[in-house]
C-alpha positions in Angstrom: 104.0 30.6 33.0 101.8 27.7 33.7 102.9 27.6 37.4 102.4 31.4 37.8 99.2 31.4 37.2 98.1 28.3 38.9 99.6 30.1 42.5 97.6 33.2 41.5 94.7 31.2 40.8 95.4 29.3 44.0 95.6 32.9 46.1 92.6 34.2 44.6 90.4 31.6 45.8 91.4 28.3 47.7 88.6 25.9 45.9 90.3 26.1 42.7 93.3 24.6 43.4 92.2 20.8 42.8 90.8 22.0 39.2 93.6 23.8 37.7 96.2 21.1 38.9 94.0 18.7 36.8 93.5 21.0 33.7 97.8 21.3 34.1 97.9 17.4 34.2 95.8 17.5 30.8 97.7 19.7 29.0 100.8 18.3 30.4 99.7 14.9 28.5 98.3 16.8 25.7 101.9 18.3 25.1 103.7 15.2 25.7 102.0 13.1 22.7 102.2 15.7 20.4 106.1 15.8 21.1 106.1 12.0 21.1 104.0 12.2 17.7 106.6 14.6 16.3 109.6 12.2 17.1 108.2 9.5 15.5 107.1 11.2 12.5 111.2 12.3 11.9 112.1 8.9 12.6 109.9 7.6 10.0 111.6 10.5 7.6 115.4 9.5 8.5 114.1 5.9 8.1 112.6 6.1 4.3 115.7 8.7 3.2 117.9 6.1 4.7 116.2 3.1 2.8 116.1 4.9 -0.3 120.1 6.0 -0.1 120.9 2.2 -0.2 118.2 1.8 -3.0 115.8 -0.2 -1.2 112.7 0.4 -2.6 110.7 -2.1 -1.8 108.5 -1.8 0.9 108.9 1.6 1.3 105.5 2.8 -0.2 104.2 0.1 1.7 105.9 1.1 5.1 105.0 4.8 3.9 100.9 4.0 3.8 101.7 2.6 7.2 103.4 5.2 8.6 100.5 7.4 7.2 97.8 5.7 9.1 99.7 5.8 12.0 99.5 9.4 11.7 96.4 9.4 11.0 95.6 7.5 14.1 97.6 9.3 16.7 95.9 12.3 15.2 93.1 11.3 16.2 93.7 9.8 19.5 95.2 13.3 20.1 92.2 14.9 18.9 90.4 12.8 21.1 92.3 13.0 24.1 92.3 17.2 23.9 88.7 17.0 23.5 88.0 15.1 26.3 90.6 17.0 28.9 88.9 20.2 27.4 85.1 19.2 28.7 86.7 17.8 31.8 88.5 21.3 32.4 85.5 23.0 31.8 83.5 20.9 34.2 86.0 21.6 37.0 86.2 24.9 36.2 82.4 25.6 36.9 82.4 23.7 39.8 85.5 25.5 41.3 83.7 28.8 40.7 80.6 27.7 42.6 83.0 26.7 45.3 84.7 30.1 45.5 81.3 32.0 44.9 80.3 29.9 48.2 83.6 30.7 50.0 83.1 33.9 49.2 79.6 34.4 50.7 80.2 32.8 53.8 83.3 35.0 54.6 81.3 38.0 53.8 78.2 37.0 56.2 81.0 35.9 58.8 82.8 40.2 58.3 79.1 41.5 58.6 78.4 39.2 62.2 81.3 40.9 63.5 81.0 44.2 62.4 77.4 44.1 63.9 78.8 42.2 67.3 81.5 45.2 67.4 79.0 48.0 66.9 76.5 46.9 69.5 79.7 46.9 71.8 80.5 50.1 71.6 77.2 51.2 72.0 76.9 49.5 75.3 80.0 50.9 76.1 78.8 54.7 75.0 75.8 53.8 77.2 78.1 52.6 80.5 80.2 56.2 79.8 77.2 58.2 79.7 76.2 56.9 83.3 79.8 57.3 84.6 79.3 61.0 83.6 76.1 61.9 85.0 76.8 59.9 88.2 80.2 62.3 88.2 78.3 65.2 88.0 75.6 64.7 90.7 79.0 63.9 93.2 80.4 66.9 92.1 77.2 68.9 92.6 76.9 66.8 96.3 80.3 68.1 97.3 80.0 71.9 95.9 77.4 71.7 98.4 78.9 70.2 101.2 81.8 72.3 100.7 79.3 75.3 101.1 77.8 73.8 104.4 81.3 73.5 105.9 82.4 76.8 105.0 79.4 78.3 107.1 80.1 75.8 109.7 83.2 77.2 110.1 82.5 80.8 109.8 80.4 80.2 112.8 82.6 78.2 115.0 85.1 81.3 114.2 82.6 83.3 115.5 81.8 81.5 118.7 85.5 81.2 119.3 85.9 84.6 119.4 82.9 85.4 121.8 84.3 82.1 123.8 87.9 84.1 124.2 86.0 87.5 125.2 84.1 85.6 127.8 87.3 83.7 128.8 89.4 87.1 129.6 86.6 88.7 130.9 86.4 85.3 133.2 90.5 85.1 134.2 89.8 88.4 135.7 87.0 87.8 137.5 88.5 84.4 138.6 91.5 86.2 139.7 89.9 88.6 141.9 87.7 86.1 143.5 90.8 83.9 144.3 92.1 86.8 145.9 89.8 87.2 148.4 89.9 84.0 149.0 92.8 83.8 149.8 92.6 86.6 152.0 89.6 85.2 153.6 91.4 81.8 154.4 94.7 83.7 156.0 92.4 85.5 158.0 90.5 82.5 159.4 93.4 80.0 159.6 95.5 82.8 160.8 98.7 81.3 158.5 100.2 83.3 155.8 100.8 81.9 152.4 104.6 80.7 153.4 103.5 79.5 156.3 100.5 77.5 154.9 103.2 76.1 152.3 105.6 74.8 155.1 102.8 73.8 156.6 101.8 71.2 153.8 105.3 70.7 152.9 105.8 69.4 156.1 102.7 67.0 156.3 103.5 65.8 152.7 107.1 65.2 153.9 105.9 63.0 156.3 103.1 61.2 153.6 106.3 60.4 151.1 108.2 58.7 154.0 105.6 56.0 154.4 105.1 55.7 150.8 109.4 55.6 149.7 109.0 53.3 152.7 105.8 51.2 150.8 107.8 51.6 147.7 111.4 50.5 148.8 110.5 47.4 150.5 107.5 47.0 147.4 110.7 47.3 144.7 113.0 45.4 147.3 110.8 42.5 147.3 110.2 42.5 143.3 114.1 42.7 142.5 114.8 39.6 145.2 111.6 37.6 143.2 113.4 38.2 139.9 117.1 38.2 140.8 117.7 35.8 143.6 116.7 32.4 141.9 118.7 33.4 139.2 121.9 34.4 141.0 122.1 31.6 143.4 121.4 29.4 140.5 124.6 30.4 138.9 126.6 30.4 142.1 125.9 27.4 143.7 126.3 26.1 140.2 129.5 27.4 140.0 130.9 26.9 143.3 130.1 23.1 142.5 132.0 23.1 139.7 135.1 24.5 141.7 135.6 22.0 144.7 138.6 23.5 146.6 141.0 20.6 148.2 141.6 22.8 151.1 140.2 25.3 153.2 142.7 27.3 155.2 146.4 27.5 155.5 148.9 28.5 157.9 152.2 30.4 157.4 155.1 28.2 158.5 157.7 30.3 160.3 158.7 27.7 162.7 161.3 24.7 162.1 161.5 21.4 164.5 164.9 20.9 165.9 165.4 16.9 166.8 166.9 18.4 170.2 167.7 21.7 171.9 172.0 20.9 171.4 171.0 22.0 167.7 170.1 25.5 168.7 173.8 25.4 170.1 175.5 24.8 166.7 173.1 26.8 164.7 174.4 29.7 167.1 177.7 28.7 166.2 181.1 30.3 167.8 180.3 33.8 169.0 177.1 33.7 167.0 179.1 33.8 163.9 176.7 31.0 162.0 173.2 32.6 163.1 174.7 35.9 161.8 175.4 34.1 158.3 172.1 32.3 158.0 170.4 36.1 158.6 173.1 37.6 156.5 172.4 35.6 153.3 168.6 34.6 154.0 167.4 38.1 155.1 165.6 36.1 158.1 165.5 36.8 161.9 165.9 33.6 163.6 164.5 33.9 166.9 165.6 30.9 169.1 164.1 30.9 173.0 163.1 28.8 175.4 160.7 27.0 172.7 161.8 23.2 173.6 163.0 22.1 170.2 162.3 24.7 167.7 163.2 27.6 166.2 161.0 30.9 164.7 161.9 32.5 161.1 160.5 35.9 161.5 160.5 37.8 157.9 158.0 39.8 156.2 158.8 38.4 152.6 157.5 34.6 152.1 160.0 34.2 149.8 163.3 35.1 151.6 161.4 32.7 154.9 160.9 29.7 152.5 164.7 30.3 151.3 165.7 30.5 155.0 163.3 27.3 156.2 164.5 24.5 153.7 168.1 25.6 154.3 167.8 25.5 157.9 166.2 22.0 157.2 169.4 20.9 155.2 171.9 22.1 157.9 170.1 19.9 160.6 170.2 16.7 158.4 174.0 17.6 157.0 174.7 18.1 160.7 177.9 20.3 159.3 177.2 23.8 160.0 179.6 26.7 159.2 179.8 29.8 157.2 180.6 28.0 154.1 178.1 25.2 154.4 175.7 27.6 154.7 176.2 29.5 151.8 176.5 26.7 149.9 172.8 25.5 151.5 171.3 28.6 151.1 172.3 28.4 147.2 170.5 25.3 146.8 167.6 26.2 148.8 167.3 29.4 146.5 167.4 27.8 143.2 165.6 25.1 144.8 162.7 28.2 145.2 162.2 29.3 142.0 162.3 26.2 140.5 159.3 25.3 142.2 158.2 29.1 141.8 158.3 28.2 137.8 156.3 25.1 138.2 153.8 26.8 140.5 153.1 29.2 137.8 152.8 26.9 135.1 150.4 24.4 137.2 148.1 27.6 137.2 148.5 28.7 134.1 147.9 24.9 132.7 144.7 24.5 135.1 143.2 27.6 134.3 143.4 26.8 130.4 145.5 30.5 130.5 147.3 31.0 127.2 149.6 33.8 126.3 151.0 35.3 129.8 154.8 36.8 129.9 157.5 34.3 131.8 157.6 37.3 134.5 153.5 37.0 135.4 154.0 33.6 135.2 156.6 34.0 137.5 155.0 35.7 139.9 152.2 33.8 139.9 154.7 30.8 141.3 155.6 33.3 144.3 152.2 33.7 145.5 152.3 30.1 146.4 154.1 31.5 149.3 152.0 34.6 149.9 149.2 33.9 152.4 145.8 36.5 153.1 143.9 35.3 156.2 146.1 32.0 156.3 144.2 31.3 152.5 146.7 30.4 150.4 147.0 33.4 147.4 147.6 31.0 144.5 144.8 28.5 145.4 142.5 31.1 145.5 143.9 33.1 142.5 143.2 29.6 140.4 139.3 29.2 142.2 138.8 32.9 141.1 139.7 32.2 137.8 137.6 28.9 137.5 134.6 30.5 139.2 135.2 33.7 136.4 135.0 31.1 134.2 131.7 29.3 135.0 130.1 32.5 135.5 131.3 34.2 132.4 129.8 31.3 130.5 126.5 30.9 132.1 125.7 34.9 131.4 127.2 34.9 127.7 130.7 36.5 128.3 134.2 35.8 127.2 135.2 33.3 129.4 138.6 32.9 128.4 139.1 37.0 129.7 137.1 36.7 132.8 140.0 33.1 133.7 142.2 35.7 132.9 141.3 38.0 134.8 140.6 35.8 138.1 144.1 34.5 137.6 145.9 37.9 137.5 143.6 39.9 140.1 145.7 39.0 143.3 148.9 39.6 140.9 150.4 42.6 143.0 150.2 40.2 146.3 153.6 39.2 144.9 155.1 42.3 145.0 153.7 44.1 148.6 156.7 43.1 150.2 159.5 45.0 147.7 157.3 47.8 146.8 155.0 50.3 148.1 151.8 50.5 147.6 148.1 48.5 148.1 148.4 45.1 146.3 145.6 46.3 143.8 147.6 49.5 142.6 150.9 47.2 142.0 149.1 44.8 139.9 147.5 47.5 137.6 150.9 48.3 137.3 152.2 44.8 136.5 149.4 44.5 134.1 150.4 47.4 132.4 153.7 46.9 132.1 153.3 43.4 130.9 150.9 44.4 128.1 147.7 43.1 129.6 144.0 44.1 128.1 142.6 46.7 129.5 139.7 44.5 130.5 142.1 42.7 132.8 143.5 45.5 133.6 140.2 47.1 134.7 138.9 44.0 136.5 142.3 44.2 138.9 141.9 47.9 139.6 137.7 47.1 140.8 138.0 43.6 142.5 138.3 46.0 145.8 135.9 48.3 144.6 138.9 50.8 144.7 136.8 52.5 141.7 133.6 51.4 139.8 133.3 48.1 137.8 132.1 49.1 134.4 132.6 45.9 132.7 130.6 42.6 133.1 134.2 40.8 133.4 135.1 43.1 136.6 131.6 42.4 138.3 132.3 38.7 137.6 135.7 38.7 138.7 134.4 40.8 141.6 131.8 38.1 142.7 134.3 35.1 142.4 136.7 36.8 144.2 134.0 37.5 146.8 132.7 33.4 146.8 136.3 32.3 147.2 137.1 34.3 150.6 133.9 34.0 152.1 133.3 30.4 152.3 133.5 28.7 155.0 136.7 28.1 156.6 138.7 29.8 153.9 139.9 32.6 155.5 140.7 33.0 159.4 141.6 36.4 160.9 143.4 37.5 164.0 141.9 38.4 167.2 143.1 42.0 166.6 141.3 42.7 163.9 138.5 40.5 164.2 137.7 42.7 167.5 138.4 46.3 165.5 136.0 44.8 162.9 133.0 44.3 165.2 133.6 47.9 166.8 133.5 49.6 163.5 130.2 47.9 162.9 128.8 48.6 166.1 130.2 52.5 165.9 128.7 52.8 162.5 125.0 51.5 163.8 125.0 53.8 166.7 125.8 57.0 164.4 122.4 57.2 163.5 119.5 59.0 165.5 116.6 57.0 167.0 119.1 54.2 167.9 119.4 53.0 171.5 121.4 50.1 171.0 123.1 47.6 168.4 124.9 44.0 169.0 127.2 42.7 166.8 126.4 38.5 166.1 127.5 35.5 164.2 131.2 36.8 164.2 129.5 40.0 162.6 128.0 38.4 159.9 124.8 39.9 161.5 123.9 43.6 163.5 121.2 43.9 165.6 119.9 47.3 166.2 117.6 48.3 169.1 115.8 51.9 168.2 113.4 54.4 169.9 109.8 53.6 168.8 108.9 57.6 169.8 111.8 58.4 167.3 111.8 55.9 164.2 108.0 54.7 163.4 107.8 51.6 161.5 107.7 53.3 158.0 111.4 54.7 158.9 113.0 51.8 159.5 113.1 50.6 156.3 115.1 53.4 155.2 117.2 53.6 158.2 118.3 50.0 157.4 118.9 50.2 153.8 121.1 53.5 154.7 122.7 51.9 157.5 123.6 48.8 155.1 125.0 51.2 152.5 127.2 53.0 155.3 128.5 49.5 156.1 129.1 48.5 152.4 131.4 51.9 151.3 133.3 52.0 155.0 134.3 48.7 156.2 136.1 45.8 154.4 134.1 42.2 155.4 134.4 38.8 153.4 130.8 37.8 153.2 127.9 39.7 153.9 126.2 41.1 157.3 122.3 41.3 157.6 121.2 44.3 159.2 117.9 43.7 161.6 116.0 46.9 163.2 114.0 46.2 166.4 111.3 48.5 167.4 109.1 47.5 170.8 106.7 50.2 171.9 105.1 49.2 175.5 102.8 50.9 177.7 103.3 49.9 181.7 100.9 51.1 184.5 100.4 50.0 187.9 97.0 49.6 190.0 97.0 50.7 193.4 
């Protein structure tokens, strides 16, 4: 009960907390003594009942007058004590209730200072919405009226529109009919219909657009060779460094040295019968004339001529020749073949870093070490294709591993011209199909010839290398023949054209020289009769390298004074 109301006291006001923990304290004392008090007095009681059961009496009123004043005493200590805790409870009492009265004014001067902050608040802020609303109202009134000014502005631009389109039809016609006459008036005085006026122009602006596709050709010409030619023969001389060649050119050996002209004798045999069985089992023509000390293997298969050439060479050192030594040499000189036509294929395969190929294409790789175009070895420059396809790939961000592949497999059908028909580029796209190749590979061999259009970087770059590889110097050498059809076809082809008088083909027709009609082809024209002439040259004759074309015009005027 006590402790009830001290915590309500306590919530009621803070400042009497201190007081009525003291007053409890008092009365806590208070009530302690007056127990104490009470104790002792029933002690005394059990004491004197106690003395007089064993018939003491002596002392007892004595101890009875003592126990009396002791009462008496603690009486009035007690009286004393609740005395004095009353006045002090009293004191703290008033004092408490001054301290809550203060308490209690300062909170309510503190509620009034904000109520009075708040209120002038929201009268500023009634003031600031006010002014938002009548600034609102004079924008709305600007723009009512704006709105009214633009709608007349537009009703009148309507209306001028509509005279503007009267005056414009009205105009047309009258244009038209003045143009008319016009016309009319300018047939009449240039004496030129209309068609013919427009052929007339046609024809001088034909003759304009020559100079300027001229302007513009060589203009473009020049830009392409500023941008493109540092960068290309960057990456080809870089790559032709990288792929030294250990040799340039390379002659078919068809003929085998006799140590003296009695051989040809036994090779003959009786009746012929041992030069029969050497051609029988070889497939070779041995042609043996008056060549002191030597005989000719004639055979359009490599192969079959190697076969036939180190056999021959193991008769002469054997000295035994007969029907059965020779079969038993030209067994040994066969296997002795493709043995070296495996490792042939695997020394490419290996230096071109080529993984993957079938035994077969590896196999016939190893017989183009035999097959010779322009006395340049086929294999050699199957593996300096497939390096070059390599570097290049590389330098212009392309597989590099497919372009190797590639170089090495373009020359693939070389193998096979001489047991089946057909250009050496249509047999490989067969081989490569057969054998499972990409189609990338596939596509590079069908385009190294330009026999249809590259379409892939890897056929370009195959293209290229191929190109490098044949046309450096001393790598390929052909005959006489052809070398003389060659230059005619070039000449025949620069003569076609109209305007030219003469042409000379120089350098071992690397280079043309063209002679033309000055009163024919003007200077503007020969730009274009050049790059046309170049392209004829480019889709109808098969070159290694390239051929620069050079017009010459001369104009000269020749009198004579008498």
């Amino acid at each position: 009960m006590l402790m009830s109301t001290i915590m309500m006291a306590a919530s009621m006001a803070p400042g009497l907390v201190g007081v009525l923990i003291l007053v409890a304290l008092l009365l806590g004392t208070g009530v302690g003594f007056a127990l104490g008090y009470g104790k002792a007095k029933q002690d005394t009681a059990k004491q004197v009942e106690a003395a007089e059961s064993r018939g003491i009496t002596k002392g007892i009123e004595r101890r009875k007058r003592e126990a009396e004043a002791a009462i008496g005493s603690a009486e009035k200590e007690a009286e004393r004590i609740l005395s004095s805790a009353s006045k002090e409870a009293e004191d703290h009492k008033k004092s408490a209730l001054v301290e809550a009265k203060d308490e209690i004014f300062k909170l309510r001067t503190e509620a009034e200072k904000e109520i009075k902050d708040r209120r002038a608040d929201m009268t500023r802020q009634e003031r600031r919405i006010q002014q938002k609303e009548e600034n609102l109202d004079k924008k709305v009134e600007n723009y009512e009226r704006k709105e009214e000014q633009l709608h007349n502005k537009m009703h009148q631009a309507e209306e001028r529109l509509a005279e503007a389109e009267e005056i414009k039809k009205n105009g047309t016609e009258e244009i038209e009919r003045m143009k008319k006459s016009e016309l009319d008036l300018l047939e009449r005085i240039s004496e030129f219909s209309k068609d013919q006026a427009k052929d007339y122009l046609l024809e001088k602006l034909d003759q304009e657009l020559v100079h300027e596709k001229a302007v513009k050709v060589t203009m473009y010409e020049q830009q392409i060779k500023a941008s493109c030619d540092d960068i290309a023969r960057s990456h080809i001389s870089m790559a032709i460094a990288k792929c030294a060649a250990e040799q340039v050119s390379e002659v078919a050996v068809s003929v085998v040295p006799l140590p003296n002209d009695e051989m040809k004798g036994r090779i003959i045999g009786r009746e012929g019968r041992n030069i029969r069985s050497i051609e029988s089992l070889t497939g070779v023509d041995l042609i043996i004339d008056d060549t002191p000390e030597a005989i000719t293997l004639s055979c359009f298969d490599p192969v079959r001529r190697e076969v036939a050439r180190i056999a021959l060479e193991k008769l002469i050192v054997d000295g035994r020749i007969h029907p059965a030594s020779i079969e038993e040499k030209v067994d040994k000189a066969r296997r002795e073949v493709e043995k070296r036509i495996k490792q042939e294929g695997e020394r490419a395969v290996l230096e071109t870093n080529v993984h993957g190929l079938n035994p077969e294409l590896i196999r016939l790789l190893g017989r183009l070490t035999f097959r010779t175009s322009y006395r340049q070895n086929v294999l050699n420059h199957s593996i300096e294709v497939a390096m070059l396809s390599g570097i290049l790939a590389a330098e212009l961000g392309v597989d590099a591993n497919m372009a190797r592949r590639a170089g090495l497999l373009h020359d693939i059908g070389k193998a096979l011209t001489a047991e089946i028909e057909g250009s050496h580029v249509a047999i490989g796209v067969d081989v490569g199909r057969k054998y499972k190749e990409p189609q990338e590979v596939i596509h590079a061999i069908e385009a190294h010839h330009n026999d249809v259009e590259p379409r892939t970087a890897i056929a370009c770059i195959v293209q290229a290398a191929d190109a490098i590889s044949a046309a450096r110097p001393g790598a390929r050498s052909e005959n006489l023949e052809s070398y003389i059809k060659r230059l005619q076809k070039l000449e025949e082809i620069c003569s076609s054209y109209e305007g030219v008088e003469k042409c000379f083909a120089m350098q071992a027709g690397r280079e043309v020289r063209i002679m033309v009609k000055p009163e024919i082809i003007d200077d503007e024209k020969m730009v274009l009769v050049a790059r046309q002439i170049a392209q004829q040259i480019e889709n109808d004759m098969e070159y290694p390298g390239q051929i620069k074309v050079n017009l010459i015009r001369e104009s000269r005027a020749v009198d004579v004074a008498k």
